[in-house]
PAZA-269561 format. One record per residue (C-alpha): residue number from 0; residue in one letter; x, z, y. Coordinates in steps of 0.5 Angstrom, whole numbers, plus 2048, in hexadecimal, padded with zeros to 3 digits. Layout:
    k  r    u    w    v
  NUM  A    X    Z    Y
...
% end
This chain:
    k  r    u    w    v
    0  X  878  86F  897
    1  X  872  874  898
    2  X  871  875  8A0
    3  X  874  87B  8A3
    4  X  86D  87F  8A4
    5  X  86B  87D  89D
    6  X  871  882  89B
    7  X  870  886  8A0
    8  X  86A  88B  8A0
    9  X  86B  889  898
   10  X  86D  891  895
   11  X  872  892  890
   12  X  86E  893  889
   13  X  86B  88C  88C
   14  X  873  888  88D
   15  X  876  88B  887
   16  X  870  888  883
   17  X  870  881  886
   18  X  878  881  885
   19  X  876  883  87D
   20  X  872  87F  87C
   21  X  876  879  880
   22  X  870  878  886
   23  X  876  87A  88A
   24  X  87D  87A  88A
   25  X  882  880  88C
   26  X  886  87B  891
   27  X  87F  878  894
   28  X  87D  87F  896
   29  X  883  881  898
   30  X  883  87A  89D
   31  X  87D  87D  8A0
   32  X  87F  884  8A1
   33  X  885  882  8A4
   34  X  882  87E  8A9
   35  X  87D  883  8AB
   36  X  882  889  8AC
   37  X  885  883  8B0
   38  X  880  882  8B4
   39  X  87C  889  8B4
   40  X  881  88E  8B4
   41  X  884  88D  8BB
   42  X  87E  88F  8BE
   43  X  87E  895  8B9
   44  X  885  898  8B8
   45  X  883  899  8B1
   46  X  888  897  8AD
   47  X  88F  89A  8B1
   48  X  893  897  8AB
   49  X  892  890  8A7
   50  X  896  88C  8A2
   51  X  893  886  8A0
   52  X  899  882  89C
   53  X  899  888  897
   54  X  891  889  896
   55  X  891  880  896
   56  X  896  882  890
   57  X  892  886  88C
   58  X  88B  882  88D
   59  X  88F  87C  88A
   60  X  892  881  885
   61  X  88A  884  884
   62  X  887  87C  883
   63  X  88D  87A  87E
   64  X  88B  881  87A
   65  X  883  87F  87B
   66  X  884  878  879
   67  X  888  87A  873
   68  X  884  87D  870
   69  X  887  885  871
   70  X  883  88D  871
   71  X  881  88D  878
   72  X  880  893  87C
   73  X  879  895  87F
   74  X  87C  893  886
   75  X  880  88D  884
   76  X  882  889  889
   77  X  87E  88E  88F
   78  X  881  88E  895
   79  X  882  895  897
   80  X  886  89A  89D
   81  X  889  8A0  89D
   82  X  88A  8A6  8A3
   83  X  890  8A6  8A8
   84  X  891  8AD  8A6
   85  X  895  8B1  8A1
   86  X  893  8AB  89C
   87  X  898  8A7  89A
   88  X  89A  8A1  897
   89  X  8A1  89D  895
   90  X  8A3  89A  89A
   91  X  89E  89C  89F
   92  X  89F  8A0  8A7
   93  X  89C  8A7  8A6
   94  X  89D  8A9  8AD
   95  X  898  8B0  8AC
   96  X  892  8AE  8B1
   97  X  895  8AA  8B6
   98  X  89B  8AF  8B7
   99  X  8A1  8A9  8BB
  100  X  8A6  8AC  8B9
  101  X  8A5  8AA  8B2
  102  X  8A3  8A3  8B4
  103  X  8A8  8A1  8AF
  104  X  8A7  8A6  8A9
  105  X  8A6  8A3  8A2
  106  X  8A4  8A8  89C
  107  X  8A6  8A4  895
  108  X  8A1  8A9  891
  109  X  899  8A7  890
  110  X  894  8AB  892
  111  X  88E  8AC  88C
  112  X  88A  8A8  890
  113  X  88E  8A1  891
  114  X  891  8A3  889
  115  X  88A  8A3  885
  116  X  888  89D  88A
  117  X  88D  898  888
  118  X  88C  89B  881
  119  X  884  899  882
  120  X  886  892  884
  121  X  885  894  88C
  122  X  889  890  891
  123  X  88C  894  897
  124  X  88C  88F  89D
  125  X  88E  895  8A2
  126  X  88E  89C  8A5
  127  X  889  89E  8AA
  128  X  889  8A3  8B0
  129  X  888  8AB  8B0
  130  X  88B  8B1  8B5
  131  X  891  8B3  8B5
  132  X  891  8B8  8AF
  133  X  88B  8B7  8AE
  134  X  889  8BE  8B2
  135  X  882  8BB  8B6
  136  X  87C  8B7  8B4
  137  X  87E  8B2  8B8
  138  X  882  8AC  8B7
  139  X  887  8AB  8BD
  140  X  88F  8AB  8BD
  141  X  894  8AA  8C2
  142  X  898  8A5  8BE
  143  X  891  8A0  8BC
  144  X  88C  8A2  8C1
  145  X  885  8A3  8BF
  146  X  881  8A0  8B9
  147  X  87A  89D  8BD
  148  X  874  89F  8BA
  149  X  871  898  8B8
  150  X  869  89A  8B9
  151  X  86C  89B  8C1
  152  X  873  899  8C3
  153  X  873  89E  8C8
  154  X  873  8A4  8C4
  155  X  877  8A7  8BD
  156  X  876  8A6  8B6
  157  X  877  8AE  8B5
  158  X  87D  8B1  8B0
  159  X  882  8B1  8AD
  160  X  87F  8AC  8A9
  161  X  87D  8A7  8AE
  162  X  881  8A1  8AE
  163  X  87E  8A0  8A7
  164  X  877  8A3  8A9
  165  X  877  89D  8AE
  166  X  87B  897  8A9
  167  X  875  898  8A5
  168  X  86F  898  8A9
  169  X  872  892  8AC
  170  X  873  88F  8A6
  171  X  87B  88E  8A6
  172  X  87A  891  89F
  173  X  875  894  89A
  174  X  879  89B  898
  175  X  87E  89F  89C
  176  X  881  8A5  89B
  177  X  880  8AC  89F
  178  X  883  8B2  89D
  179  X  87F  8B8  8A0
  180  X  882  8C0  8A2
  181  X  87B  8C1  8A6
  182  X  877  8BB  8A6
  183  X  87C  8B6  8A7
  184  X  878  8B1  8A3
  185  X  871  8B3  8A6
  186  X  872  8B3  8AC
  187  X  874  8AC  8AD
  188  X  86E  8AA  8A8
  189  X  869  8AE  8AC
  190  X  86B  8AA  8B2
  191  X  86D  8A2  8B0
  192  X  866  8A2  8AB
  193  X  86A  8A3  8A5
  194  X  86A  8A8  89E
  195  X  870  8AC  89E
  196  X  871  8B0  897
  197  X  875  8B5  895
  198  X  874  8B8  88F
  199  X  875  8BF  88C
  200  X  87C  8C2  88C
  201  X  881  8C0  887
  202  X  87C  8BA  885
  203  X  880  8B6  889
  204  X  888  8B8  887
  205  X  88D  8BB  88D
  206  X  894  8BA  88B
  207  X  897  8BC  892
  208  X  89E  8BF  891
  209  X  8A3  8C3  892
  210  X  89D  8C8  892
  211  X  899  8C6  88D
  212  X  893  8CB  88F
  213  X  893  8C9  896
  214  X  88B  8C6  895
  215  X  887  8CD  894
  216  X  889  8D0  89C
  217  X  884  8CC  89E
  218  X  882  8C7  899
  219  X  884  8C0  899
  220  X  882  8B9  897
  221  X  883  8B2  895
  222  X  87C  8AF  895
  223  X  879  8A8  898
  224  X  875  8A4  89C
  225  X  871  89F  89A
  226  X  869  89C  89C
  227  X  866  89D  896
  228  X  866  8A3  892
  229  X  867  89F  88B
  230  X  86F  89C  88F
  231  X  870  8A4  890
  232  X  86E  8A6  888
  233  X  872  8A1  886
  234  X  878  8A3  88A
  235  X  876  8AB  889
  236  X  877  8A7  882
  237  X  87E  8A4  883
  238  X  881  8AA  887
  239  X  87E  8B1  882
  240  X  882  8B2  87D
  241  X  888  8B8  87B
  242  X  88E  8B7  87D
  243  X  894  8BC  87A
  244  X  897  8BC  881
  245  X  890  8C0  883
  246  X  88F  8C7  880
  247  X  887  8C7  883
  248  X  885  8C0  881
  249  X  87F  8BF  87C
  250  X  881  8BD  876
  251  X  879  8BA  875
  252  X  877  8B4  878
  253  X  870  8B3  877
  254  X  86C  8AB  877
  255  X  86C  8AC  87F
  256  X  868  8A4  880
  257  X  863  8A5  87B
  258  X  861  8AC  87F
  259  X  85F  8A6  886
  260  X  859  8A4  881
  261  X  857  8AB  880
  262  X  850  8AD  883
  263  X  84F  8B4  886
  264  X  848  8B5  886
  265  X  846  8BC  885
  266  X  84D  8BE  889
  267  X  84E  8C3  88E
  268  X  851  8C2  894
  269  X  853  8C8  89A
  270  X  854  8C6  8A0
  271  X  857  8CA  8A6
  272  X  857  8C7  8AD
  273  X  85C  8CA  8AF
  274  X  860  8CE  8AA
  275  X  85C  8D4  8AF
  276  X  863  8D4  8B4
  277  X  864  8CD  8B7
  278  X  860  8CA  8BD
  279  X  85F  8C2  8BA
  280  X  85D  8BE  8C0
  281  X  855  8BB  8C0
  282  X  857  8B4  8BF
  283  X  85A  8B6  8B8
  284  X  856  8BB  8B6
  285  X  850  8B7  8B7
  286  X  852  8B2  8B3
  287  X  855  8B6  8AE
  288  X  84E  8BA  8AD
  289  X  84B  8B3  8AC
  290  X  850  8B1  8A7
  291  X  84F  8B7  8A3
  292  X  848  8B5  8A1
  293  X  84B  8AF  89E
  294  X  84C  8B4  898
  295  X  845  8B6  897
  296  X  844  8AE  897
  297  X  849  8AE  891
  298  X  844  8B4  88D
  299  X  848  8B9  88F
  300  X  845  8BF  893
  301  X  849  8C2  899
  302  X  848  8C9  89C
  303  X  84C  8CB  8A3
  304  X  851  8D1  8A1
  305  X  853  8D6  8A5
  306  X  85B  8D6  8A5
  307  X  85E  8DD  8A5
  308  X  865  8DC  8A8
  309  X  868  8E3  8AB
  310  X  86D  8DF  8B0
  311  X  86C  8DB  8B6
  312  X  86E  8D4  8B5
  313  X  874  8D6  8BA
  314  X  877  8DA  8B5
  315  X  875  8D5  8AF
  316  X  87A  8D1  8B3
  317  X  87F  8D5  8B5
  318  X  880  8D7  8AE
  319  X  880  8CF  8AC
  320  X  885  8CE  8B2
  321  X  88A  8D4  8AF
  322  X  888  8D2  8A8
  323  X  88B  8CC  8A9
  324  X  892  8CD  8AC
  325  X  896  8CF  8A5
  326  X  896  8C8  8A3
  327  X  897  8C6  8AA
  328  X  89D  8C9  8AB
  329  X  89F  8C8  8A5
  330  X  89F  8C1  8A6
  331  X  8A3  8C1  8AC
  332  X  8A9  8C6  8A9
  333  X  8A8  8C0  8A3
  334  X  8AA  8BB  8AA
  335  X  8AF  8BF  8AC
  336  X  8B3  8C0  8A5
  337  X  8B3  8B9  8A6
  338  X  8B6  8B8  8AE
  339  X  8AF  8B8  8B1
  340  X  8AD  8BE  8B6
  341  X  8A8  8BC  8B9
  342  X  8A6  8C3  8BD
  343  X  8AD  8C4  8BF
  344  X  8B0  8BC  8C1
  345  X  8A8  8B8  8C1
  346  X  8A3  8BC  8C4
  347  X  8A0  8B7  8C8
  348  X  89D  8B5  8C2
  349  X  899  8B9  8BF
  350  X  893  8BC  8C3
  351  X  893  8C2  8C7
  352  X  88D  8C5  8C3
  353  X  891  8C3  8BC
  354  X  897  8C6  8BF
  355  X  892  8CC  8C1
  356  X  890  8CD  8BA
  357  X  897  8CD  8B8
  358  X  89A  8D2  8BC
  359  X  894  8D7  8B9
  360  X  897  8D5  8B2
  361  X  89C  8D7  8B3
  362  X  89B  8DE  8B5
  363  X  895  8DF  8AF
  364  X  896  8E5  8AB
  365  X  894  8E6  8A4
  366  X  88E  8EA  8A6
  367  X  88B  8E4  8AB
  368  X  88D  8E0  8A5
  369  X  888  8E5  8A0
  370  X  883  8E5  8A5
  371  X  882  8DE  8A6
  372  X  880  8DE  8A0
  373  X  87B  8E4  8A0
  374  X  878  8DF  8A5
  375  X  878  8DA  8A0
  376  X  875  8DE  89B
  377  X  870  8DF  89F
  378  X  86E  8D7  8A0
  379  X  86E  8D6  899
  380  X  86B  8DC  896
  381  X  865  8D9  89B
  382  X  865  8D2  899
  383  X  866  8D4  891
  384  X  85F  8D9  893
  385  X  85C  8D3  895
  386  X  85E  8CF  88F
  387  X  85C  8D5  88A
  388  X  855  8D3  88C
  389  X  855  8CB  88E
  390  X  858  8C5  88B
  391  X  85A  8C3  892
  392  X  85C  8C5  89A
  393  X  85A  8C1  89F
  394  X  85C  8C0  8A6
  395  X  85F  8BD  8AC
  396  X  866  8BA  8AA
  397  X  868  8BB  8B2
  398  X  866  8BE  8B8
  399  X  866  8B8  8BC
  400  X  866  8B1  8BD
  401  X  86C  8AD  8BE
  402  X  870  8AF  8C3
  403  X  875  8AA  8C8
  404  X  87A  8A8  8C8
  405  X  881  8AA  8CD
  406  X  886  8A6  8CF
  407  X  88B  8AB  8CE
  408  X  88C  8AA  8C6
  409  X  888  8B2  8C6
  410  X  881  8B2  8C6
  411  X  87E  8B8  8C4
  412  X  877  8BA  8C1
  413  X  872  8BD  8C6
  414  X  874  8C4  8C9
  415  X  86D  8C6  8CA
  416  X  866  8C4  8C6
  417  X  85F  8C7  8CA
  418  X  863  8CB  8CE
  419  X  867  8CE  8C8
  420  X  86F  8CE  8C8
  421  X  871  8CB  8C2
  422  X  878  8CA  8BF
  423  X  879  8C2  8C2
  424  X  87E  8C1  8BB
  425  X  879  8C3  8B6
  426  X  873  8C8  8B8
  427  X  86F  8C2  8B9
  428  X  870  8C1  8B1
  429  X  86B  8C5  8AC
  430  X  870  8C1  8A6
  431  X  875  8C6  8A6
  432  X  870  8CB  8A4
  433  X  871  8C8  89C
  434  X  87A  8C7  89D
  435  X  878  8D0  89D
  436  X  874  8CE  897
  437  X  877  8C8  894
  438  X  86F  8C7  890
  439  X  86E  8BF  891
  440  X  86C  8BC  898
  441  X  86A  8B5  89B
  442  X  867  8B2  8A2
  443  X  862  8AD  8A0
  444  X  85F  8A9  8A6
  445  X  859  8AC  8A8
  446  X  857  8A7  8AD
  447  X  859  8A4  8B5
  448  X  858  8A8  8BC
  449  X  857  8A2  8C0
  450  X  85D  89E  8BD
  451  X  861  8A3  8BB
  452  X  861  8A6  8B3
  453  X  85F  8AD  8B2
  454  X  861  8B0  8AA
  455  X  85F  8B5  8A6
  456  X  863  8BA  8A2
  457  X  862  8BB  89B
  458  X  864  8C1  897
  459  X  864  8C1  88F
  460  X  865  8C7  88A
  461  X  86C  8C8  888
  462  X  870  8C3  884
  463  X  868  8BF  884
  464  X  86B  8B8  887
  465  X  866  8B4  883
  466  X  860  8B8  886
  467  X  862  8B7  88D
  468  X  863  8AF  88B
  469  X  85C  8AF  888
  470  X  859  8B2  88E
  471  X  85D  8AD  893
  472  X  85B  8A8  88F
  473  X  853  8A9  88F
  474  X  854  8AB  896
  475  X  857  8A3  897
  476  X  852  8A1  893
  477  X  84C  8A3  897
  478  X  851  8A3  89E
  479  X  855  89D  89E
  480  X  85A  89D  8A4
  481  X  85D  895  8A3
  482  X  859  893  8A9
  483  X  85D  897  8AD
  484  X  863  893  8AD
  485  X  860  88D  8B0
  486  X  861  891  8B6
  487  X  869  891  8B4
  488  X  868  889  8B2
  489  X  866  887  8B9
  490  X  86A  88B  8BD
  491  X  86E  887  8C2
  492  X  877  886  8C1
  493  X  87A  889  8C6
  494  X  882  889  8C5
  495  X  886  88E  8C7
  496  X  88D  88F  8C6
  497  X  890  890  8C0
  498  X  892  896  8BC
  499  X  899  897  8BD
  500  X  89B  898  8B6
  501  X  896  892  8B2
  502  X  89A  88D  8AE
  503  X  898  888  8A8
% end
């Protein structure tokens, strides 16, 4: 049987390989995964759901299927997580973030996500912990508590997606799932070290129901966390596609790993600062800066622009804030058709600042409505100007380094940067900038501050994910960041107590 470290750090593409060409099987590797989640995840609280009976069940079933001498898909036998979130699977709790009173709920539906997958041959081990209802850039609950960033125990991984940005860092598995509204998979990636992608809108198809347009206000995602940038064309791969539940989804899907061995010589690439609004803390800033060189290194040329967005980025942050709570309304009318009134019988359960944002929602006239979106014009007539002229726009993912964690299940991000107020749920996070635009974003690893990651943005062209695979995999080629993960390797165990909710 392989040892766990040798499984460990391996990336999907590399497992799924092994696995096809019977180096390894799914049941060895799925031995190792468990016993790493067993032994690391307590002093993580990644993983805040695991069911290792059915993911043993169906490694088993993955090695029959190998040594039978059946199709096999391009992530057979690969373990894999999924979000606590709105994201479902048969069988599975589906608590919304963390909320207690759902402890117990269990939505026999599946999400895009887990159903392409378990499609592709992917084995779901579990869920990983986000906020409550997702509404913040961190991850902290009530019910689990908080996910510790596995580069410094004491700090966050950042959110929503930041149980699955943890697990993969600290190498519990090599692909998670994140799903982003404004930066939900970028933000965990920028500060656990790892390369959260999320395409284009409609590349990846929304199948929300009963309103089946819920994605555009503002725009929404299913996308992936992975350490390598060929594990996130392969599940970009996998994930793409149309779906007739859809009514957005594109209905072409290009060659998206052959896009990884693309050079980018002669490209050119815009980078921005801090989009001209946002106060970005030195250490980030510095780093960034230097990452951004890492292009030129790849053949391309990079020129500073001058951005030319017409609100503070307070005002960008209320507009997202506001942008947000239809879906968030409706979804606690859907819990109260169903028995559930959460602001009525478990307030105590959702934040003061959620709660805050709900009660503005509810009073949103139409016109607050068209006017958002005025404001979201604006940001995407901006980035698009850019974009008519460069191949792609580069900045800081975050306006800060990893924040720590409270032992309230409430942490927040910052209140001020340099001196300047900031919204502490998202105005410390340029990413929500594309979930105006919707053009296809990612956060790269752009290096450590001391021994803490620092990512970097990248925007492509609308609809060009295969340019932004391509530029980020020339920028790992000559930046690789694996090394960094020594620091997630060596770190101590501490136990801590355990997520309420975790079974296997």
């Amino acid at each position: 049987m392989p040892g766990e470290e040798e499984t460990a750090w391996a990336s999907a593409a590399e497992l799924a390989r092994r696995i096809r060409t019977r180096e390894l099987s799914p049941v060895e590797v799925m031995s190792s995964t468990i016993a790493r989640i067993e032994r690391r995840n307590p002093s993580l609280n990644a993983f805040v759901f695991l069911d290792f009976d059915q993911a043993m069940k169906r490694a088993r079933a993955a090695e029959s299927a190998v040594m039978a001498g059946a199709e096999l898909g391009p992530l057979h036998g690969v373990p894999a997580a999924m979000k606590d979130l709105f994201d479902f699977k048969p069988g599975w709790p589906s608590t919304f973030g963390g909320i207690r009173a759902l402890r117990h709920q269990v939505i026999d539906a599946y999400c895009p996500f887990a159903e392409r997958m378990e499609r592709a041959g992917a084995i779901l081990v579990g869920k990983t912990n986000a906020p409550i209802m997702g509404l913040r850039g961190i991850a902290d609950n009530y019910l689990f508590g908080p996910t510790r960033n596995p580069f410094d125990l004491t700090r966050n991984p950042g959110g929503s997606s930041g149980g699955s940005a943890a697990a993969v860092a600290d190498g519990l598995v090599p692909i998670a799932e994140g799903t982003d509204a404004g930066g939900s998979i970028r933000i965990p990636a920028a500060w656990c070290n790892v390369y959260g992608y999320r395409a284009s809108y409609g590349r990846v198809p929304f199948t929300g129901r009963p309103n089946a347009f819920a994605s555009l206000t503002p725009f929404l995602f299913e996308g992936t966390l992975t350490r390598t940038i060929l594990d996130a064309a392969i599940g970009l791969h996998v994930m793409a596609g149309p779906d007739p539940r859809d009514p957005f989804s594109l209905t072409e899907t290009p060659d998206f790993t052959a896009a990884v061995s693309r050079p980018i010589k002669g490209w050119r690439v815009a980078y921005t600062p801090d989009f001209g609004v946002f106060p970005i803390e030195p250490a980030v800033a510095k780093s960034v800066a230097d990452a951004v060189r890492g292009f030129t290194e790849a053949g391309a040329t990079v020129e500073t622009v001058t951005f030319d967005l017409k609100r503070t980025q307070h005002e960008l942050s209320d507009a997202w804030n506001r942008l947000m709570m239809p879906l968030n309304i409706s979804g606690l009318d859907g819990l109260k058709a169903g028995g559930i009134d959460l602001m009525r019988d478990h307030p105590e359960d959702l934040p003061p600042e959620y709660r805050h944002w709900i009660e503005i929602g509810y009073h949103l006239s139409a016109m607050d409505v068209w006017n958002d979106q005025i404001i979201r014009t604006e940001v995407y007539d901006a980035i698009e100007s850019q974009l008519q002229k460069f191949d792609l726009l580069v900045s800081p993912t975050l306006a800060c380094m990893p924040v720590k964690n409270s032992d309230d299940g409430n942490t927040l991000g910052p209140s001020q940067i340099n001196g300047e107020e900031v919204d502490p749920l998202i105005g410390w996070c340029p990413t929500y900038l594309t979930n105006f635009s919707g053009h296809p974003s990612a956060s790269i690893p752009a290096g450590l501050s001391g021994e803490l990651p620092v990512g970097m943005h990248i925007i492509a062209r609308r609809e060009r994910d295969v340019d932004l695979l391509a530029a980020s995999a020339a920028f790992e080629r000559v930046r690789p960041w694996s090394d960094a993960y020594r620091i997630c390797a060596e770190r101590q165990l501490p136990r801590y107590p355990e997520s309420p909710a975790v079974r296997t």
